[in-house]
Structure formats: C-alpha cells, structure tokens
N, C-alpha and C positions, 0 to 999 in steps of 0.2 A: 414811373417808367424811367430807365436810364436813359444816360445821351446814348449811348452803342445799340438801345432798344431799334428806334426806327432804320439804322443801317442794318439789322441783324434780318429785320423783317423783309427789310429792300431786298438786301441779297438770298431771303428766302423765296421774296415772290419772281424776281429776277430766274433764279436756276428753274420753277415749276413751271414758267411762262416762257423756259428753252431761249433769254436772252442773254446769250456769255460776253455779247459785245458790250451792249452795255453795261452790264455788269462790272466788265472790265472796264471803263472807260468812267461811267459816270461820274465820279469823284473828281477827276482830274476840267472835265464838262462846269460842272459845279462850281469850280474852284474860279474858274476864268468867268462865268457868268455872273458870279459873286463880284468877283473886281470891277466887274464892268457893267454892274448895278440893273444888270435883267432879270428878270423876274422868272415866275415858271413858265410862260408862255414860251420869253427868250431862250430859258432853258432847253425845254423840250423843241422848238425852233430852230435849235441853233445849229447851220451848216459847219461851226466848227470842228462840230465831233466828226466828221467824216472825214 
C-alpha cells in the first residue's frame, strides 16, 4: 500500500458518509494534534476543529 493509499480511502469514505466538513478540515485537525502529541481519541475529541 502507498502513503496516499489510506488518505485516498479517507476521502473516499468521507464524500459516501456526505461529510465535506471534515473532509475539508481533517488534515489541517491532524496536524495540530500531531504537535500536540494526542492521540486518536484527542483527535476525533477535539473542540478545536469547530
């Protein structure tokens, strides 16, 4: 599997699950959670995507 593999799928199951927000957002979610050494809980958790 490539590295582009699991975002290719993300963004497939993203548009069939009708979610554009996150879709659009989660990278940017990701990025700061990564800095800030949270996990997936924190991830999917996290008030700062709103």
């Amino acid at each position: 599997m490539t590295a582009e593999a699991p975002e290719i799928l993300l963004a497939h199951y993203l548009k069939t699950l009708k979610l554009p927000t996150f879709q659009r957002e989660h990278q940017k979610l990701a990025r700061l959670c990564a800095t800030e050494g949270a996990g997936h809980v924190g991830y999917l958790g996290s008030p700062k995507g709103k």
